[in-house]
C-alpha atoms as a printed R data frame, in Angstrom:
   type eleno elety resid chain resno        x      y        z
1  ATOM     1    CA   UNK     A     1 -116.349 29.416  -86.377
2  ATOM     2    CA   UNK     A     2 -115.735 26.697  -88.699
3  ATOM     3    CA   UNK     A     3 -113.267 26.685  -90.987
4  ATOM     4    CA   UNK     A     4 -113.996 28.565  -94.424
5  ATOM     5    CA   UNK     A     5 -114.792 26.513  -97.330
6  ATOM     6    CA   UNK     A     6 -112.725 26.662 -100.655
7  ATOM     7    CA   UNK     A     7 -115.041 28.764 -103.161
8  ATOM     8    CA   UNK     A     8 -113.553 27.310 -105.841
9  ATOM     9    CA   UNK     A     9 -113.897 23.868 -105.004
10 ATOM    10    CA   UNK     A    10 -116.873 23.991 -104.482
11 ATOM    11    CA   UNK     A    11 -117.382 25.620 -108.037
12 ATOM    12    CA   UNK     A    12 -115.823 22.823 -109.458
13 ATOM    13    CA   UNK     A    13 -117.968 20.036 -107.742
14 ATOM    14    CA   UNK     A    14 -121.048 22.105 -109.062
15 ATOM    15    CA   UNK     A    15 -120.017 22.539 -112.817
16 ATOM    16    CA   UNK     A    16 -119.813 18.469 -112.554
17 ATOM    17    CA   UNK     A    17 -123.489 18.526 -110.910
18 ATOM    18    CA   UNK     A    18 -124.670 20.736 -113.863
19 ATOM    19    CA   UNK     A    19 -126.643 18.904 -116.938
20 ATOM    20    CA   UNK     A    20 -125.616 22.039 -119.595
21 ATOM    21    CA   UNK     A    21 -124.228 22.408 -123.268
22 ATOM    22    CA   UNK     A    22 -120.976 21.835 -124.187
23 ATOM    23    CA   UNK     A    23 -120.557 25.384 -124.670
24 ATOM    24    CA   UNK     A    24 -121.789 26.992 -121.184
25 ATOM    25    CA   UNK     A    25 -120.089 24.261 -119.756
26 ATOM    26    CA   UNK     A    26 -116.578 25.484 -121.537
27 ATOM    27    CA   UNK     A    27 -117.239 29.031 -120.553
28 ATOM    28    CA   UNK     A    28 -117.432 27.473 -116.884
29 ATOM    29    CA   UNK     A    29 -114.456 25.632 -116.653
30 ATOM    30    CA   UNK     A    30 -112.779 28.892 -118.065
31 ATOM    31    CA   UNK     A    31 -113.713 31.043 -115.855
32 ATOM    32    CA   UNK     A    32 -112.603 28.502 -112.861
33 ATOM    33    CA   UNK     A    33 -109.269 28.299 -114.591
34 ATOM    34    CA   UNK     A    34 -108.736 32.471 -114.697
35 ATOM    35    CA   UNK     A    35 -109.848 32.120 -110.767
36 ATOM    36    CA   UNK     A    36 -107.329 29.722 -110.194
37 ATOM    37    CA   UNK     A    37 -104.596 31.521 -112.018
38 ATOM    38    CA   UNK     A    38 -105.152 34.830 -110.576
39 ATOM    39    CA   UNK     A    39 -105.090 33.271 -107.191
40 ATOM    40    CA   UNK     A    40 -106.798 36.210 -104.573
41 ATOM    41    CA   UNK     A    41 -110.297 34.658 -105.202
42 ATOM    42    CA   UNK     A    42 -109.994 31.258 -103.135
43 ATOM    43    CA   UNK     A    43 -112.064 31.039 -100.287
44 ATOM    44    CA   UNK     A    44 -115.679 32.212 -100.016
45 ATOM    45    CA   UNK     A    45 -114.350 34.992  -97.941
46 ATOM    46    CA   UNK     A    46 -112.194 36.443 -100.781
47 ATOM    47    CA   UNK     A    47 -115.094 36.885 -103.060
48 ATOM    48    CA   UNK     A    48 -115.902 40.141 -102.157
49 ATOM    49    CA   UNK     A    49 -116.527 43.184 -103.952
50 ATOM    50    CA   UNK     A    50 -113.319 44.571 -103.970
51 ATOM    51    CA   UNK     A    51 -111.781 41.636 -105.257
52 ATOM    52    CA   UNK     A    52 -114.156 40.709 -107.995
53 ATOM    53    CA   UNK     A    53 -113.634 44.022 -109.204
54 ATOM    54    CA   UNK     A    54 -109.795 43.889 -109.149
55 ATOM    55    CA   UNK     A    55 -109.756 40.257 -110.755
56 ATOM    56    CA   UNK     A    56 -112.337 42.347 -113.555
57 ATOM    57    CA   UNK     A    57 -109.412 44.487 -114.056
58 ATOM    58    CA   UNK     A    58 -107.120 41.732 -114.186
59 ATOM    59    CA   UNK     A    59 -108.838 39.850 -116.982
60 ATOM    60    CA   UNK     A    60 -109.701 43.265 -118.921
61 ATOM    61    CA   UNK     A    61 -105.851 44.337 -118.948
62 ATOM    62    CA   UNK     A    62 -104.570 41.449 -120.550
63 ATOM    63    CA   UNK     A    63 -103.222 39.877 -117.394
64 ATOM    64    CA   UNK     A    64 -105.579 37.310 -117.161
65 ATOM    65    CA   UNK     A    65 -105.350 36.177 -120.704
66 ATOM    66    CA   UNK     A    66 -104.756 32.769 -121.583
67 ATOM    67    CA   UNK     A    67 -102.319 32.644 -123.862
């Protein structure tokens, strides 16, 4: 199997691709910043239910604020 791509890499090299608003294009790059600073969500094979739901929890409880 090959090796497993970095999810958020790739997120990053598509927010550059994208032809948006200033605005959508802020709320992008923050929610690629709260990925990277939580950390569990890398690699494709991290973004699974179970996670997305925990780093939900994570942002809701204050943890993943950015202040």
């Amino acid at each position: 199997m090959s090796e497993d791509p970095v999810l958020l890499d790739w997120m990053e090299d598509q927010i550059q691709k994208l032809n948006i608003v200033d605005s959508t294009l802020k709320h992008y790059r923050t929610l690629l910043a709260r990925l990277h600073e939580y950390g569990e969500i890398r690699k494709w094979r991290d973004a699974t239910t179970e996670n997305l739901a925990r780093f939900d929890v994570w942002l809701a409880d204050g943890s993943g604020s950015l202040s």
